[in-house]
N, C-alpha and C positions, 0 to 999 in steps of 0.2 A: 789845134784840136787835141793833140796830146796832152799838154798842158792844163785843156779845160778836165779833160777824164781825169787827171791826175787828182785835181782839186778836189773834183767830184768824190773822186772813191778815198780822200785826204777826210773829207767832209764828214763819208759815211763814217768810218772808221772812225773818225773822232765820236758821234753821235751815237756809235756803239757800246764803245768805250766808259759812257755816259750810263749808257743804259744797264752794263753790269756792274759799273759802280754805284749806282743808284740803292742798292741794300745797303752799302755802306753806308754812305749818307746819311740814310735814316734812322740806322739803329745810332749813329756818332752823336744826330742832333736830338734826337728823342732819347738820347741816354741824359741828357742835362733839364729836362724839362720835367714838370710837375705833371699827374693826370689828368688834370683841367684843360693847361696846357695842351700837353701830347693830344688829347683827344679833341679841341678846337682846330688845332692843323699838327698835323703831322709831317710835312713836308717843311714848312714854315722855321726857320733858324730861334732858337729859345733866347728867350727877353735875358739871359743871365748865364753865364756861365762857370756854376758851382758843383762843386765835385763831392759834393753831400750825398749823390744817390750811387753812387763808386765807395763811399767808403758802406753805407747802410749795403750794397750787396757783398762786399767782401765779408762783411760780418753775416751774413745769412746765408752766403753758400760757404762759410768756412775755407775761404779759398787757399790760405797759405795749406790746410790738409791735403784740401782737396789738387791742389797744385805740385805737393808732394808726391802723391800718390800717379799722378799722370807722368810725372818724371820719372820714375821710379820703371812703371809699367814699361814706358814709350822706350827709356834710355835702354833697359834691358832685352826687350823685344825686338830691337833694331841690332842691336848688338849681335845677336843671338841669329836671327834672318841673315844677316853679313857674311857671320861666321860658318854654319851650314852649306848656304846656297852659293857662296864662293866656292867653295870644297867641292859640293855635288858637283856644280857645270866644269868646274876644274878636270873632275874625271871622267865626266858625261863626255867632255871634248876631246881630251885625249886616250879614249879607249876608242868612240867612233867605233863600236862590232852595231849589231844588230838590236840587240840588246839596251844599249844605251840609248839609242832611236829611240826606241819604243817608251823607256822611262821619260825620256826628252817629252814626246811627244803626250805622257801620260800628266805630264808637269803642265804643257799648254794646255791639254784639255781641263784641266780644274780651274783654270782661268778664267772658264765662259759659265761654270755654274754659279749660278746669283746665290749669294749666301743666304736670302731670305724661304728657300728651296732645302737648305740644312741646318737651321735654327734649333727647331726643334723635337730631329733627331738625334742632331749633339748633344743639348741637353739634356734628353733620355740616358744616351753614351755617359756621357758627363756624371751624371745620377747615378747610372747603375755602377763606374767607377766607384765612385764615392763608396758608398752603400756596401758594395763587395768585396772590392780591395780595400778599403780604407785612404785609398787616397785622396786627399780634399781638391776634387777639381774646380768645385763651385764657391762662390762666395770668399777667393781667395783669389789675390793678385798671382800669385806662381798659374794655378790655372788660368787666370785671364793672359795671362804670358804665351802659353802652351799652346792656347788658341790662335794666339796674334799670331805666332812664331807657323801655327801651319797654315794658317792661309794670306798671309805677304810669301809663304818662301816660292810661289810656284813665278809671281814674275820678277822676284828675283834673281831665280836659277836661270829663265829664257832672257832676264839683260845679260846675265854675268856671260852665259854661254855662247850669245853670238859676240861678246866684246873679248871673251878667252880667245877667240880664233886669229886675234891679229896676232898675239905673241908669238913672235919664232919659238918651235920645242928647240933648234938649237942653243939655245941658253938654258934650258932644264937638263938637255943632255952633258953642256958643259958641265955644269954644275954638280950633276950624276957623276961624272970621271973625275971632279977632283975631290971623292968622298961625300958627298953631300946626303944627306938621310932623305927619303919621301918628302915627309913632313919639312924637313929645313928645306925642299924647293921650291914647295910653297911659299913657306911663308917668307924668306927671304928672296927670293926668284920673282915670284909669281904676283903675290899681294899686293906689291909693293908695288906694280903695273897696272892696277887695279884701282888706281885713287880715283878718275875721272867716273867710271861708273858708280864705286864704292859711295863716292858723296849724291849720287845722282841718286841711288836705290835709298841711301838711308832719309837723304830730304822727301820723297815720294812717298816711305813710312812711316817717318816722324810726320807727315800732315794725317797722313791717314790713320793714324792710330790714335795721337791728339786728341781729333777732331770725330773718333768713331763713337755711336752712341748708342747703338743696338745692343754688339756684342757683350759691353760692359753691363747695359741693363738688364742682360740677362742671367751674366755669370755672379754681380756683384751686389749683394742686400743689403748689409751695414755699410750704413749711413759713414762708416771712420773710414771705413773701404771707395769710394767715393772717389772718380775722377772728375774731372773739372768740367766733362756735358752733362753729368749725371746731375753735377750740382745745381744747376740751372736748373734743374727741374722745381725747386722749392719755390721759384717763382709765378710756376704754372698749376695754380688750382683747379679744384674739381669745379668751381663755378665762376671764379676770379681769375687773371693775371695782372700780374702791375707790371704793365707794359713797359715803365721809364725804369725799372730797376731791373729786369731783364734784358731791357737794352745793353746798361750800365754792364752789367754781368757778363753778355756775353759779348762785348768789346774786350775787359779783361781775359776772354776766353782766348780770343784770336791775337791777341797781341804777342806772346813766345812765338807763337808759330811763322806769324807775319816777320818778327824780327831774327832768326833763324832763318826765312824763307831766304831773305835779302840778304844776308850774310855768305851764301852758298848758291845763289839764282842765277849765276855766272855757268854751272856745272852741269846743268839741267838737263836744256838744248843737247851741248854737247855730248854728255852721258850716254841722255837717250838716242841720239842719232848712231852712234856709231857703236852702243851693245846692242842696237837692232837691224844694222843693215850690213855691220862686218860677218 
């Protein structure tokens, strides 16, 4: 009987597994197909497999720019997220007053507001920055940075800070009596304890920032400015799309991320399990 349940739920899970692969599927095989084709069966495997509608979208969404520029945003904004929200839960954890709680606790609660709830107020904010101070928050990658940077940092700081708690302070303290500055406990002490989370926060950024298509549509105009979801949009008309070249497009989209995921998907799991339950 065991045996049989085992199969069973062997069965399901396979037959799941199917079912969220199934987008893939079809944008991989509708990305090689004509729209005669694609729109006869869309499910159906393509009579040829030519990479002619792969090279016509790399040439319509400009993608080696557009590919720049999302490296560019991603690599900096991650960086930047690391570097911060390491430091905050770093002190968030070893001060532990009353006080710290509360910023802790001010950091989870931004967590649960859905960004589409502060869209556009920020950009008012954003606007009126511009406008007053003169500084270009809009239409400019440094701003699309600024933004990334505050809203990844809050569960950064709640991995970092339950994963800070397993380090003995008596290594910071050693390291305090044989001269060591603040800053060098850190970063030589501390960080360096830090890699299992560290890769876990920055793969869970790098997909999401990637892959995000709101924020950027709202802070970024020019077309040079342009990350790599934005560019996709050229294949989405006001009364047209050409289904097999957006396919094609946005397979090129996922593929850094996909081979990045798998380079580091080892680190995940573990990250996450133990910056949230230490």
């Amino acid at each position: 009987m065991n045996r049989v349940n085992k199969w069973i739920a062997e069965i399901l899970l396979v037959a799941l597994a199917l079912v969220f692969l199934s987008p893939i599927y079809i944008m991989l095989v509708n990305s090689f197909k004509d729209r005669s084709e694609l729109y006869n069966n869309a499910l159906a495997l393509p009579t040829s497999f030519s990479f002619t509608y792969y090279a016509q979208a790399l040439e319509k969404m400009n993608f080696l720019t557009a590919f720049g520029n999302s490296l560019y945003v991603t690599i900096v904004s991650v960086v930047i997220v690391v570097v911060l929200a390491s430091m905050t839960a770093w002190m968030l954890v070893r001060t532990n007053n009353r006080l710290s709680q509360v910023i802790f606790m001010v950091f989870v609660a931004t967590m649960l507001i859905p960004f589409q709830t502060l869209m556009m107020p920020l950009m008012q904010t954003m606007g009126w920055i511009r406008t007053n101070l003169g500084i270009p928050m809009l239409n400019t990658h440094e701003g699309l940075i600024f933004m990334n940077v505050g809203f990844h940092a809050s569960l950064a700081v709640f991995l970092y800070h339950g994963f800070m708690k397993s380090i003995p302070i008596a290594l910071e303290e050693a390291a305090t009596l044989d001269g060591c500055s603040k800053f060098g406990v850190f970063w030589r002490i501390v960080f360096p304890m830090l890699k299992t989370i560290t890769i876990t926060i920055a793969i869970l950024d790098v997909i999401a920032m990637w892959n995000d298509y709101l924020l950027p549509s709202l802070t970024l105009s020019d077309k040079g400015l342009r990350t790599i979801p934005l560019s996709t949009f050229y294949f989405f008309g006001e009364f047209t799309i050409v289904w097999n070249l957006a396919m094609a497009g946005l397979t090129l989209t996922i593929i850094p991320v996909v081979i990045f995921y798998f380079t580091a998907q080892k680190h995940i799991i573990k990250g996450i399990a133990e910056g949230a339950v230490k």
